[in-house]
C-alpha positions as CSV (number, residue, x, y, z in Angstrom):
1,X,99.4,34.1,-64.3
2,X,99.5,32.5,-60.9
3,X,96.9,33.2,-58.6
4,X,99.4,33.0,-55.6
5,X,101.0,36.0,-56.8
6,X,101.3,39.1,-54.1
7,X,100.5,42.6,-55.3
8,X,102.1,43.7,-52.2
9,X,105.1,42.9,-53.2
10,X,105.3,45.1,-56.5
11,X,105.0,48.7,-57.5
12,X,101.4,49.6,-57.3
13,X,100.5,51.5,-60.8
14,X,98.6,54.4,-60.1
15,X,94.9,55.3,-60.1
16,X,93.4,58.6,-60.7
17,X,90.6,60.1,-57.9
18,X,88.0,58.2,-59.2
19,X,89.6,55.0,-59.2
20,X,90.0,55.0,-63.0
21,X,92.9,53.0,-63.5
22,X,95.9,55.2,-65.1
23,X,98.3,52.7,-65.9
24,X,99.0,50.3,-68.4
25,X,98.7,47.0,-66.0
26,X,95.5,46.3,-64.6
27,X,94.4,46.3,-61.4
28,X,96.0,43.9,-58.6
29,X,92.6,42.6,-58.1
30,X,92.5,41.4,-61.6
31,X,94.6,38.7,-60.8
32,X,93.0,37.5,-58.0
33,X,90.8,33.5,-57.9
34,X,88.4,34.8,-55.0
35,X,87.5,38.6,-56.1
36,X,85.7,40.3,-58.9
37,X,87.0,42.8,-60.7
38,X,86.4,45.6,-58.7
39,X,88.0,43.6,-55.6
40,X,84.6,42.3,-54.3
41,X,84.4,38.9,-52.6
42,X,82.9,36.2,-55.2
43,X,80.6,33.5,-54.0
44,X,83.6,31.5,-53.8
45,X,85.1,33.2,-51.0
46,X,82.0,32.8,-49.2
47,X,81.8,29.3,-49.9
48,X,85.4,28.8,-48.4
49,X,84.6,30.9,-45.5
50,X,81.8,28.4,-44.8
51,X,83.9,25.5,-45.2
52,X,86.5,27.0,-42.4
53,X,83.8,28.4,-40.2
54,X,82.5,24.7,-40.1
55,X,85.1,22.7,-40.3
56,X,84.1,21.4,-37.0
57,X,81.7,19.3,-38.6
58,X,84.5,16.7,-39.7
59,X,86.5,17.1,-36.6
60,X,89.2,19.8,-37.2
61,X,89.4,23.1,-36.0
62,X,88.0,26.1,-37.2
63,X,90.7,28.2,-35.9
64,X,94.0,26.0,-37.5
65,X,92.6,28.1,-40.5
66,X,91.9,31.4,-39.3
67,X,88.3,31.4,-39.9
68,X,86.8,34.3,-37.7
69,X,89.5,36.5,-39.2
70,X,88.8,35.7,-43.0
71,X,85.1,36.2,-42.1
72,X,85.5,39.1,-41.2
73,X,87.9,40.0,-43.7
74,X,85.5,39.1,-46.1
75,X,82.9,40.9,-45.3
76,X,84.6,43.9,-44.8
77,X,85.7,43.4,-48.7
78,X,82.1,43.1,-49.9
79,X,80.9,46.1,-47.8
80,X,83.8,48.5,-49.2
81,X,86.6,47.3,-52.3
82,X,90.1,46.9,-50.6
83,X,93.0,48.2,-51.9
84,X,95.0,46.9,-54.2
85,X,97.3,45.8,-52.0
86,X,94.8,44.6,-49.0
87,X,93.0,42.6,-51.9
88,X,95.9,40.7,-53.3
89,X,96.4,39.7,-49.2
90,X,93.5,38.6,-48.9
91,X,93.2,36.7,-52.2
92,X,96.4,34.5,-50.8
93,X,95.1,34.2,-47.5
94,X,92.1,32.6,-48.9
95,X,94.2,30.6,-51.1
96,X,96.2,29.6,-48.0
97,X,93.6,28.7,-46.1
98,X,91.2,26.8,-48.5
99,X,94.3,24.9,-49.9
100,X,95.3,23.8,-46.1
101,X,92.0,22.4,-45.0
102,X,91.6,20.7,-48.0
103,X,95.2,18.7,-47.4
104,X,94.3,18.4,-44.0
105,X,90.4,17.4,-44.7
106,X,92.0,14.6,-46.7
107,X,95.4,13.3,-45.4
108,X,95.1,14.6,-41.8
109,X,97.2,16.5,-39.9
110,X,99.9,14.6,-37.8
111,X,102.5,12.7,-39.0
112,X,100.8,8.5,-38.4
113,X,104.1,6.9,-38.9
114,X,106.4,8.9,-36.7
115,X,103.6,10.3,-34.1
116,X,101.5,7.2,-34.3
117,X,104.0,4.5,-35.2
118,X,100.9,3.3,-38.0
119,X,102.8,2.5,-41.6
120,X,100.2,2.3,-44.3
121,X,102.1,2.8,-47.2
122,X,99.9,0.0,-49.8
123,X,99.6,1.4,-53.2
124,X,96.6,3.6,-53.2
125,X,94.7,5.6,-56.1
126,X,97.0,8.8,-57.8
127,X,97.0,11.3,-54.9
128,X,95.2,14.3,-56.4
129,X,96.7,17.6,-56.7
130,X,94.2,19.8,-54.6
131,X,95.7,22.8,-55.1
132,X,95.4,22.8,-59.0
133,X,92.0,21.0,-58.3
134,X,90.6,24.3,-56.0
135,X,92.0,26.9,-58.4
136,X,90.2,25.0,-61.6
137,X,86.8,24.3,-59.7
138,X,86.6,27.9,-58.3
139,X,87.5,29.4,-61.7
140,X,84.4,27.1,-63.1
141,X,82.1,28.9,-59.9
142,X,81.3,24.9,-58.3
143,X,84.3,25.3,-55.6
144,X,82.6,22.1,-53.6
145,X,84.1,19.9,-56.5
146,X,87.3,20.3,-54.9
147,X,86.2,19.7,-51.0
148,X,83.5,16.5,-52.6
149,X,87.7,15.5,-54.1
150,X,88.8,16.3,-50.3
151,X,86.5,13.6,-48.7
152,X,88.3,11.1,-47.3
153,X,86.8,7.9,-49.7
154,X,86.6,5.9,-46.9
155,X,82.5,4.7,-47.1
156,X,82.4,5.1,-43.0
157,X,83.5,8.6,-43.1
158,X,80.0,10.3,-43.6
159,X,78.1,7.7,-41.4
160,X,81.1,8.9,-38.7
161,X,80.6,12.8,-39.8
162,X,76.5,12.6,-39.5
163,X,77.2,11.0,-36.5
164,X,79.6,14.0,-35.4
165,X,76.5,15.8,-35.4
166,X,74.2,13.9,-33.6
167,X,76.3,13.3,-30.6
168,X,77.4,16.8,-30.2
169,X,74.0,18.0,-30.2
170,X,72.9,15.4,-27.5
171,X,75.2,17.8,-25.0
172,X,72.5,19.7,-24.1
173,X,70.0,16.7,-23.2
174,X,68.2,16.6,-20.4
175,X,68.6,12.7,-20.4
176,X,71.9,13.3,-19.2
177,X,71.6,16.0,-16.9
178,X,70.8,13.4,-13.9
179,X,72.9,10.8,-13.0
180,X,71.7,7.0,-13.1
181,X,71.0,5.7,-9.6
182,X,72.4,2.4,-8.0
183,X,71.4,-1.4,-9.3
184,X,69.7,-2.9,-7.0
185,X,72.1,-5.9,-6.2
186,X,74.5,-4.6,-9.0
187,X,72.4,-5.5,-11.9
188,X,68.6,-5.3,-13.3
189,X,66.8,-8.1,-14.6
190,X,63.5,-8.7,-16.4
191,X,60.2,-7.0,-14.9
192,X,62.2,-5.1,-12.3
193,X,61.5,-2.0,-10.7
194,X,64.4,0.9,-10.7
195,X,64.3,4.2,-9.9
196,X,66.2,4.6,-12.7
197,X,64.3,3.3,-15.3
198,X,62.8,6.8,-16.4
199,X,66.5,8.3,-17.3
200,X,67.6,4.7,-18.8
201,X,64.3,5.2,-21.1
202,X,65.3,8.7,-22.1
203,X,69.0,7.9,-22.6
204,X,68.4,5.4,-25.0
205,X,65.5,6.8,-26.7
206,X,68.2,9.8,-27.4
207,X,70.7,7.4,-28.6
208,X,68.3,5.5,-31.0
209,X,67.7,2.1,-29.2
210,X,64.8,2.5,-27.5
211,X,62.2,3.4,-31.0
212,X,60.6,7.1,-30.1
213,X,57.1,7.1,-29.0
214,X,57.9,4.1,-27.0
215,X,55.1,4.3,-23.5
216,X,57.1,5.6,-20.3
217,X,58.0,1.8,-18.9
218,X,57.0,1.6,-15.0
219,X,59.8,-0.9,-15.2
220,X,62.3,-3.6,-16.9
221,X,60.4,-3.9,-19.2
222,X,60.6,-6.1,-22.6
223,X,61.1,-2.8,-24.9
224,X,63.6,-1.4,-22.6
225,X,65.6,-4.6,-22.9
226,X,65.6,-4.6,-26.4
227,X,66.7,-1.4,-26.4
228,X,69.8,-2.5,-23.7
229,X,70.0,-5.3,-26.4
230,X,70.9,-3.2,-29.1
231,X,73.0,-0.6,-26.9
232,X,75.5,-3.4,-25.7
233,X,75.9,-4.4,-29.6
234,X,76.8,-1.1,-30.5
235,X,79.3,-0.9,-27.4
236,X,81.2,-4.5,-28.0
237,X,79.1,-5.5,-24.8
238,X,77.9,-9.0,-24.5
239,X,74.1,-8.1,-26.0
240,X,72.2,-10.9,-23.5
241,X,70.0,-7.6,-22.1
242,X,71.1,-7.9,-18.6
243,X,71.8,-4.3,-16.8
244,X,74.9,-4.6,-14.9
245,X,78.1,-2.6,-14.5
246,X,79.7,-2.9,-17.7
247,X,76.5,-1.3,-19.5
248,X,75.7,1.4,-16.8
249,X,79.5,2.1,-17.6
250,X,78.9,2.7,-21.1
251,X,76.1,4.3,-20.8
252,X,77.4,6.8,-18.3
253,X,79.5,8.3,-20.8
254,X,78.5,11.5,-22.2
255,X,77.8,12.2,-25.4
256,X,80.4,14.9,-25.8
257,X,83.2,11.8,-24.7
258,X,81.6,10.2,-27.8
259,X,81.6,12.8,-29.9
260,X,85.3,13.4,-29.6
261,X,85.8,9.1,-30.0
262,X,83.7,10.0,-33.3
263,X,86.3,12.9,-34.7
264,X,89.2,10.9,-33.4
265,X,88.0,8.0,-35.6
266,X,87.3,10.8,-38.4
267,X,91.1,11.5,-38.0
268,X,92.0,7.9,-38.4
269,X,90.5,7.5,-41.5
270,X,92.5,10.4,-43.0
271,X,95.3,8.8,-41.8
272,X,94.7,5.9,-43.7
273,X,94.7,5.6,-47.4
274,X,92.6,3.4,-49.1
275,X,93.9,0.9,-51.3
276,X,93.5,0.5,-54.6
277,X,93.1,-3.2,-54.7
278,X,89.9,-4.7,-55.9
279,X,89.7,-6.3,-52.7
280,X,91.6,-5.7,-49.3
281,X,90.7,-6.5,-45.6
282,X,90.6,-4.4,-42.0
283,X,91.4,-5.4,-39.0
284,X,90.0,-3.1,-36.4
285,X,92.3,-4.1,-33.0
286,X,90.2,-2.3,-30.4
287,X,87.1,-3.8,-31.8
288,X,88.3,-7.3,-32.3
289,X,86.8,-7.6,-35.7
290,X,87.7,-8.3,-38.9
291,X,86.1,-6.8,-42.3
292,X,86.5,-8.0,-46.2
293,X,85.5,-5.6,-48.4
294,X,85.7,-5.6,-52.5
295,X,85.5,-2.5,-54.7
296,X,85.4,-1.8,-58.6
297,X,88.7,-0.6,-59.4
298,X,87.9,0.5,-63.0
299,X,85.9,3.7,-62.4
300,X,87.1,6.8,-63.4
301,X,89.8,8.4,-61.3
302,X,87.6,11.4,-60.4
303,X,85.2,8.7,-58.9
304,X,84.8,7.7,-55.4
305,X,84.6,4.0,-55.7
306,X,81.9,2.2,-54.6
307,X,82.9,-0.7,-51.2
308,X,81.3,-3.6,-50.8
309,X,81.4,-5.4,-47.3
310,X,81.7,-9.0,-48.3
311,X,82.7,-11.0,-44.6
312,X,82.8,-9.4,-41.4
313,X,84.3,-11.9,-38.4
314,X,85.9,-11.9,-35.0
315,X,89.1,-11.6,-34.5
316,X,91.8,-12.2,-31.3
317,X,94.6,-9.4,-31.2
318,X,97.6,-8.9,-29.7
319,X,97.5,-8.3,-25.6
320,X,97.0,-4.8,-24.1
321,X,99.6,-5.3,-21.4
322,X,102.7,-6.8,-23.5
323,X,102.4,-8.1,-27.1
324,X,100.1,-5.8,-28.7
325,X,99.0,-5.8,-32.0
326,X,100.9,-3.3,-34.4
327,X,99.2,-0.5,-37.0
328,X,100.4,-1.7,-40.3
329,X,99.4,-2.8,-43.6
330,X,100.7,-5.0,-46.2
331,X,99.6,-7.5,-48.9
332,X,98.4,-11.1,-48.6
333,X,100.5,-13.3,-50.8
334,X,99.6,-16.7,-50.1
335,X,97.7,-18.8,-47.6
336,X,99.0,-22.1,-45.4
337,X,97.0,-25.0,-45.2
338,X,97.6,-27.6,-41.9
339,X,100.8,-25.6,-41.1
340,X,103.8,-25.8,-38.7
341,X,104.1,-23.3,-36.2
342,X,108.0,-22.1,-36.1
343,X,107.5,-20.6,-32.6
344,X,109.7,-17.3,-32.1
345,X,112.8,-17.0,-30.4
346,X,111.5,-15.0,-28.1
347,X,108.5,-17.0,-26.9
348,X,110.8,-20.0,-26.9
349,X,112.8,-18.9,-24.7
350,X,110.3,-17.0,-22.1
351,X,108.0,-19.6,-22.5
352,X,108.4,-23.0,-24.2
353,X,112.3,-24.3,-22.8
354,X,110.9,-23.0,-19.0
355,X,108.2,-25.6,-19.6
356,X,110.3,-28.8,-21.0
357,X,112.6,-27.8,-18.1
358,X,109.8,-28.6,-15.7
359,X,108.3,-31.2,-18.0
360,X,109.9,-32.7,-20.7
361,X,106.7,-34.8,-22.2
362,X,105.4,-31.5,-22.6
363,X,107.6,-31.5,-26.3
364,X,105.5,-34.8,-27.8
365,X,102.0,-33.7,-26.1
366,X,102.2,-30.6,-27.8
367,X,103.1,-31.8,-31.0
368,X,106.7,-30.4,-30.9
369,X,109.9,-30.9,-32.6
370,X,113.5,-29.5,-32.4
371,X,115.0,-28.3,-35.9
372,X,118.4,-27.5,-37.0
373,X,121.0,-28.1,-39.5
374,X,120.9,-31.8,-39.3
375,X,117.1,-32.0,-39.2
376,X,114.6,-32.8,-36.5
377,X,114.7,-34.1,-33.2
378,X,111.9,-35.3,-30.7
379,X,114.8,-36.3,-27.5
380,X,114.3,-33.4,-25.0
381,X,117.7,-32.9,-23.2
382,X,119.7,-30.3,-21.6
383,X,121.8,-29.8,-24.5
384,X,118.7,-28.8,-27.0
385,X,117.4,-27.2,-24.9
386,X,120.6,-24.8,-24.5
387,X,120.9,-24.8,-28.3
388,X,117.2,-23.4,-28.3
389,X,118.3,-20.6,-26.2
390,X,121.6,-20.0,-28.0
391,X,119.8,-19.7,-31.6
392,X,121.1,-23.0,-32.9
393,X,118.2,-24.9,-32.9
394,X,114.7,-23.8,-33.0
395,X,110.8,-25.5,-32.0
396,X,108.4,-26.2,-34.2
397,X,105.0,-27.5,-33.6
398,X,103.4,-30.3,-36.4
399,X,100.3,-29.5,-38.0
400,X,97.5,-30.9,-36.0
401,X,94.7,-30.0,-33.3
402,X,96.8,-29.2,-31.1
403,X,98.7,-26.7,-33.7
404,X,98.9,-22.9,-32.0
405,X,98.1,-21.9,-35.7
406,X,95.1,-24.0,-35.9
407,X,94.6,-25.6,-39.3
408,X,95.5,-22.2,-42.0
409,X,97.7,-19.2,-41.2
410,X,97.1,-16.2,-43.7
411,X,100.8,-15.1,-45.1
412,X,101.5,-11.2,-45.2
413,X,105.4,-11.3,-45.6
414,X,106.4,-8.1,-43.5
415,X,109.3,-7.7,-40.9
416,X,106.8,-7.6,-37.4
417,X,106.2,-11.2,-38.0
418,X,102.4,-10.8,-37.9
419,X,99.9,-12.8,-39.9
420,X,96.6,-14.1,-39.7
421,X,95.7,-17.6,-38.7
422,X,92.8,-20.4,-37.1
423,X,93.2,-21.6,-33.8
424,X,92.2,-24.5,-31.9
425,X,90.7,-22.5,-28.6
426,X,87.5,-21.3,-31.1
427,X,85.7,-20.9,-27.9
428,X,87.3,-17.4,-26.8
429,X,86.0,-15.8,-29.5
430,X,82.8,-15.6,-27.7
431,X,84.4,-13.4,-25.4
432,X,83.6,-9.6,-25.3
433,X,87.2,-8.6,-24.8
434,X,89.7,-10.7,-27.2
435,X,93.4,-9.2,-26.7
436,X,94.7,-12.8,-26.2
437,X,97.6,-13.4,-28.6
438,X,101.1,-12.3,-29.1
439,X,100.4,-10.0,-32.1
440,X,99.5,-12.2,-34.6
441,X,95.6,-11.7,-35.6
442,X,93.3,-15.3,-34.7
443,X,90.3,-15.2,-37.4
444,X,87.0,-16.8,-36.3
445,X,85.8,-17.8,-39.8
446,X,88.9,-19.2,-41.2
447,X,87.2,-21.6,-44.0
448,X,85.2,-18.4,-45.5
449,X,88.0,-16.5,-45.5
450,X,90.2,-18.5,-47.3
451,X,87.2,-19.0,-50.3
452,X,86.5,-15.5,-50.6
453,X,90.6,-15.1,-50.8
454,X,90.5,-17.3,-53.2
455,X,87.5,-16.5,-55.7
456,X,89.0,-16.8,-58.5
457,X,90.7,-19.9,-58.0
458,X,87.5,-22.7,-59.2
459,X,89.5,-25.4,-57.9
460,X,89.5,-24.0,-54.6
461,X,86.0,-25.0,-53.2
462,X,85.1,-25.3,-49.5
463,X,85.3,-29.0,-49.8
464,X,88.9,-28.9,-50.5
465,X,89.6,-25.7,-48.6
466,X,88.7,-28.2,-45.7
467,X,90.3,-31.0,-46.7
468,X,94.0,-29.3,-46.9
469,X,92.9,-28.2,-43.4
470,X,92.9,-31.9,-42.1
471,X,96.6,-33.2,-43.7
472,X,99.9,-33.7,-41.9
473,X,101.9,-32.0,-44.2
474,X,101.2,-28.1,-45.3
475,X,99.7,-27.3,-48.5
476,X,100.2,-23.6,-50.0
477,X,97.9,-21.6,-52.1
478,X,99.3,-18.5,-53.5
479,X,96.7,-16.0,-54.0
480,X,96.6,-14.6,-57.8
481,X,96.8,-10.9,-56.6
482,X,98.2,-9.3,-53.0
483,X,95.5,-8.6,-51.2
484,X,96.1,-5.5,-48.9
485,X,95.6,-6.2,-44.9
486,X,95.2,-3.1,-42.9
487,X,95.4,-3.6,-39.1
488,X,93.5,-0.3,-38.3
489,X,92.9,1.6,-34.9
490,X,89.2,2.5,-34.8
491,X,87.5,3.4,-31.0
492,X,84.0,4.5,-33.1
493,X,82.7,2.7,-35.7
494,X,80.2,3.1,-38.5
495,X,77.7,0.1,-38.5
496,X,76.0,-1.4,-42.0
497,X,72.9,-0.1,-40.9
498,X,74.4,3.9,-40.3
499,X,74.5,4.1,-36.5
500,X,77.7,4.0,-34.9
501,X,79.3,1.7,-32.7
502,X,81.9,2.7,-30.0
503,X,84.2,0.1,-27.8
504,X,86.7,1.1,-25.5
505,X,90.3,2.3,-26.3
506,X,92.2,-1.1,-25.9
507,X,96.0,0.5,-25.8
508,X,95.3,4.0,-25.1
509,X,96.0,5.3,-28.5
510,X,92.9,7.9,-28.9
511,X,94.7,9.3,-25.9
512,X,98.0,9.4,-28.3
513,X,97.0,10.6,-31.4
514,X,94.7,13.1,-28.8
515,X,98.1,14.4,-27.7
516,X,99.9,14.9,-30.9
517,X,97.2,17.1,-32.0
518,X,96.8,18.9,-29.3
519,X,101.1,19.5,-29.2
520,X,100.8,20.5,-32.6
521,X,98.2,23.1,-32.0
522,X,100.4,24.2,-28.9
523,X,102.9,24.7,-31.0
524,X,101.2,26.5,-33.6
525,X,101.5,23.5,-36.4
526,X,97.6,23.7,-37.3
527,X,97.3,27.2,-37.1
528,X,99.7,28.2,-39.1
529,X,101.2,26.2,-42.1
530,X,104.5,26.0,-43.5
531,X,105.7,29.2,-46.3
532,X,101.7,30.7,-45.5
533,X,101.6,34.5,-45.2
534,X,101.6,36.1,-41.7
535,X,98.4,36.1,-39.7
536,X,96.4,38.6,-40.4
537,X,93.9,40.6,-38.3
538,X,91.8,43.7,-38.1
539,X,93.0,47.2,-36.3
540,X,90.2,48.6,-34.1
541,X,87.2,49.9,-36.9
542,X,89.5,49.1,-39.8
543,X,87.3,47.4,-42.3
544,X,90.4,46.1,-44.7
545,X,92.6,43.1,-43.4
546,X,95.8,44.2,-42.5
547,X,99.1,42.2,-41.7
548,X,99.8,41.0,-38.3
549,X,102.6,43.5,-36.7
């Protein structure tokens, strides 16, 4: 019999005085997954209580569940038995509850691809049916089998959700109770004096950087820039030490700003499934970085699988202003060695015909050609270059150094036109801030990525890998199995060695997926979900839950 069935909403049977029960059906309470037989709360109930009272602690909202009122309802329960009626009421609101925060703990709670405009759709492991799974684990007593299920599998979630912690308890510290004075001269170098050198000790002794028990510096000092060091690594700053703007910036922020960068990230991952694939690859656009990870695929399906982190790299994405980079993901079917660049319509016609109007050598310097129906052309005149803009001939750049794509492009067929690639301006990625491109993603270790790509393919060594890089025709190698790409959204980041790392939000999009939940809690989305009883709450010295009027 299904625990989601309503007493209320039969003929109670009858009990005698002394609560004998008279009839030949038993008691509503009988049928209940969260009370005994007498209508008293099991552990269970209290466990879920818990769970909603402190659901904080992976960034949702203890009230989008009704928490204080089933606490209460609860304990009014195991002080005095409820009715029959009050208990079967309570036994779905529990049911309700527990079953929401576990969708939400797991899958999140806006809608990524229409809120967001993020499409992950990559096959990922059988969705689990939480519902079925919180009814079986609470009828075996261990109902944290079904929240451990819940976890996001993501290995970054619980280095993000300790993290949670930490920075929400830093609120209170004194460290950031007084604000950090002036730079002398706008920044601080070695073996200066600063009147604020006592706060910058205690912030980043708070934070981690700066090892505790470290002496009180009388100055710059060589620990304290170690600790800076280490602070502008974690903050995508350049790490050379030096206190300027940029890191006073950073470090200005208060820890409650970072706590809610933390359970926006927490969200994020949520959002987005994890794929199945034996190996797959992140790109994290605000971060500028790039991560290959590998995983075993053949565990059990009740087993979280254990990532590897095989390549970390930077990367250049898409510009803020104009051409940013889009949330996606999609699988990696073959790579491009020494390729042609077919430059878009679009950038052709903003871009490339303006500049072979104003010089027409620019064509051969660059390593261009004309292409259409009757093959290629290198003779710049007006009539191409009208045919460019009218879509019947199109530009093309030869492999070579000059080669926009640099010497491989990584193929994910989708219908943004976005893939991976080398490129022959290596030297920007040594910039903090890398939003350069049009879209596309510009890897800085292109060689590595293409050999761990293609693992499984002997043939394929470094030596040749290089080689293919270096001809003036393209050579394709088609990868044995897709290899998922996510192009993720990620303002806080877990680190390998479990601190976090935070960088600024590049296209505003915290401040999005901020709003959307916010508008849904405005509008009463979170609180209360769809076909879910009314909301309940107490009447002044009631102890039982009755329904909301």
């Amino acid at each position: 019999m299904s625990v989601f069935r309503v007493a209320a909403r039969r003929a109670l049977p009858l009990v005698c005085a002394s609560g004998v029960w008279l009839g030949p059906t038993p008691p509503a309470w009988a049928d209940t997954l969260w009370l005994d037989g007498a209508g008293r709360p099991l552990a269970a109930a209290h466990t879920v209580v818990d769970w909603l009272t402190h659901a904080e602690r992976d960034g949702l909202q203890p009230a989008d569940y009704g928490a204080a009122d089933l606490a209460r309802a609860v304990a009014a329960a195991q002080a005095q038995a409820p009715s029959a009626d009050e208990a079967a009421r309570l036994d779905t609101a529990l049911t309700d509850a527990a079953t929401r925060y576990l969708q939400q703990l797991r899958y999140g709670r806006v809608d990524a691809t229409r809120q967001l405009n993020a499409h992950y759709d990559s096959a990922t492991a059988a969705p689990t049916d939480l519902p079925l799974l919180l009814r079986e684990a609470v009828a075996r007593g261990t109902p944290d089998e079904a929240r451990r299920a819940a976890t996001p599998p993501w290995p970054q979630y619980a280095v993000l959700r300790g993290a949670l912690a930490r920075y929400r308890a830093l609120g209170d510290d004194p460290a950031w109770q007084q604000a950090l004075p002036p730079l002398p001269g706008g920044k601080l170098g070695p073996g200066q004096r600063w009147a604020g050198v006592p706060t910058l000790a205690e912030r980043l002794s708070a934070l981690g950087d700066l090892p505790k028990g470290t002496p009180a510096p009388l100055d710059y000092d060589a620990a304290l820039q170690a600790a800076v060091k280490a602070f502008q690594a974690r903050h995508g700053l350049a790490d050379d030490g030096v206190l300027g703007k940029a890191t006073v910036d950073a470090l200005n922020v208060a820890p409650a700003a970072r706590a809610r960068q933390i359970a926006l990230a927490l969200e994020r991952l949520r959002l987005t499934p994890l794929p199945a694939a034996p190996r797959f690859i992140t790109v994290n656009i605000p971060e500028f970085e790039l991560r290959a990870f590998s995983q075993d695929t053949a565990m059990s399906a009740s087993a979280t699988p254990a990532v590897r982190q095989d390549l970390q790299m930077h990367v250049i994405v898409g510009k803020a202003l104009d051409t940013r980079t889009p949330q996606f993901d999609e699988d990696m079917r073959w790579i491009e060695f020494s390729p042609y660049w077919n430059i878009p319509a679009s950038i052709a016609r903003k871009e490339t015909v303006p500049k072979l109007r104003a010089n027409p050598g620019y064509l051969a310097a660059q390593g261009m050609e004309f292409v259409g129906p009757d093959g290629a052309s290198t003779a710049v005149t007006p009539e191409a270059l009208d045919a460019v803009l009218a879509g019947r001939l199109r530009v093309r750049q030869r492999p070579g150094p000059r080669n926009a794509l640099g010497n491989v492009k990584f193929i994910l067929p989708n219908n943004q036109a976005i893939y991976l690639h080398d490129t022959p301006t290596p030297a920007l990625f040594g910039r903090p801030r890398r939003d350069f491109s049009h879209g596309c993603v510009r890897v800085e270790q292109p060689v590595s990525l293409a050999h761990w790509l293609l693992h499984d393919q002997p043939q394929w060594t470094e030596a040749r890998i290089q080689q293919a890089m270096r001809q003036a025709r393209p050579t394709t190698a088609t990868l044995t199995e897709g290899v998922p790409v996510l192009i993720v959204y990620r303002t806080a980041i877990a680190l390998p060695d479990g601190r976090v790392g935070f960088v600024p939000d590049l296209y505003g999009l915290d401040e999005r997926l901020a709003r959307a939940l916010a508008a849904g809690r405005t509008r009463g989305q979170a609180p209360q979900a769809q076909n879910s009883p009314a909301l309940l709450h107490f009447s002044a010295g009631a102890p039982f839950l009755i329904a909301a009027q």
